[in-house]
N, C-alpha and C positions, 0 to 999 in steps of 0.2 A: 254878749247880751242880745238879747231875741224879746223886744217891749219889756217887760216887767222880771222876766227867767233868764237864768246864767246857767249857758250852756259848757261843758268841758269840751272842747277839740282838741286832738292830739296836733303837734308841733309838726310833724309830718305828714299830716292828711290833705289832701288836694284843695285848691281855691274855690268856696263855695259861693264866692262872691255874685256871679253869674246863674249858678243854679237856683231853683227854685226846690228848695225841701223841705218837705216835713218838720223834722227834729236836725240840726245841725251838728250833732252829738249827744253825750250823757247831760238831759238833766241834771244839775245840781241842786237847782233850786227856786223859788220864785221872791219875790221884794213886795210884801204885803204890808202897807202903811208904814212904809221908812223902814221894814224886820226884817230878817232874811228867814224863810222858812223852807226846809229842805227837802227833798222830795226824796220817792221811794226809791227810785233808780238809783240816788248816790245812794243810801244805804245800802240794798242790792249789790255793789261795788265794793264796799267796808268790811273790813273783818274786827272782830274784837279789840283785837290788840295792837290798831291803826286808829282807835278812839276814844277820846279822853273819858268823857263819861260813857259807862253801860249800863245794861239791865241785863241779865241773862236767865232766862223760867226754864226749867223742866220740860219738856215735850209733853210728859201726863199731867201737868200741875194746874189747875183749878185757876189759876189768874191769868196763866197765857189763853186759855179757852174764853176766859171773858175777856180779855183784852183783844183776839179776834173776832169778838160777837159784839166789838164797840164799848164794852164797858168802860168805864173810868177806874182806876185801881189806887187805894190808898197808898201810901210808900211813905216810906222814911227818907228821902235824897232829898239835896238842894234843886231850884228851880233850874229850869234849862231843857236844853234839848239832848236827848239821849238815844244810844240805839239799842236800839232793844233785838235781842236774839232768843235763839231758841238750842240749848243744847250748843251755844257756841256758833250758830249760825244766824247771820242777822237778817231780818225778818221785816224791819222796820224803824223809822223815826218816832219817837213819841216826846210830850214835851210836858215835863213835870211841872205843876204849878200848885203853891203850897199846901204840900203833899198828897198831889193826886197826879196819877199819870195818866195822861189823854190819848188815847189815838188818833195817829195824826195823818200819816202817811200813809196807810196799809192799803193799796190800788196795787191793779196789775196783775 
């Protein structure tokens, strides 16, 4: 933990205790009013079928184009955080809230 964001360090990486860095490792995510909300870098990291919930759109398809242009997307799925990919490749966190999926994460 890095103030409010939980960082991933690997078990074998040097004592950063002394250094003064930037990022201490993979973002996982930040703790925004008591939530935990995930950031792009752990998605970035995730593949489909390491994550319970997904989304996966088409590359040509008409909603992943608005859902990188900010849109909001109607859906059919229960509420929660979800990764969204593209063709099978994950792209992003999005976090569905009764049935709209929001972009949440898409920096970088």
């Amino acid at each position: 933990m890095r103030g409010d964001r939980l960082y991933y360090v690997p078990e074998d990486c040097f004592d950063l205790k002394d250094i003064n860095v930037l990022r201490p490792g993979i973002l996982l995510g930040e703790f925004k009013k008591n939530r935990f909300e995930p950031d792009y870098a752990l998605a970035a990291t995730l593949k489909m079928d390491e994550v319970y919930r997904n989304i996966n759109f088409n590359r040509d398809s008409e909603e992943i184009r608005k859902y990188i242009e900010g849109y909001t997307l109607n859906v059919d799925l229960e509420d929660g955080w979800y990764l969204v990919n593209v063709d099978g490749y994950s792209l992003s966190f999005g976090k569905v809230a009764k049935g709209f999926l929001k972009t949440i994460s898409l920096r970088h």
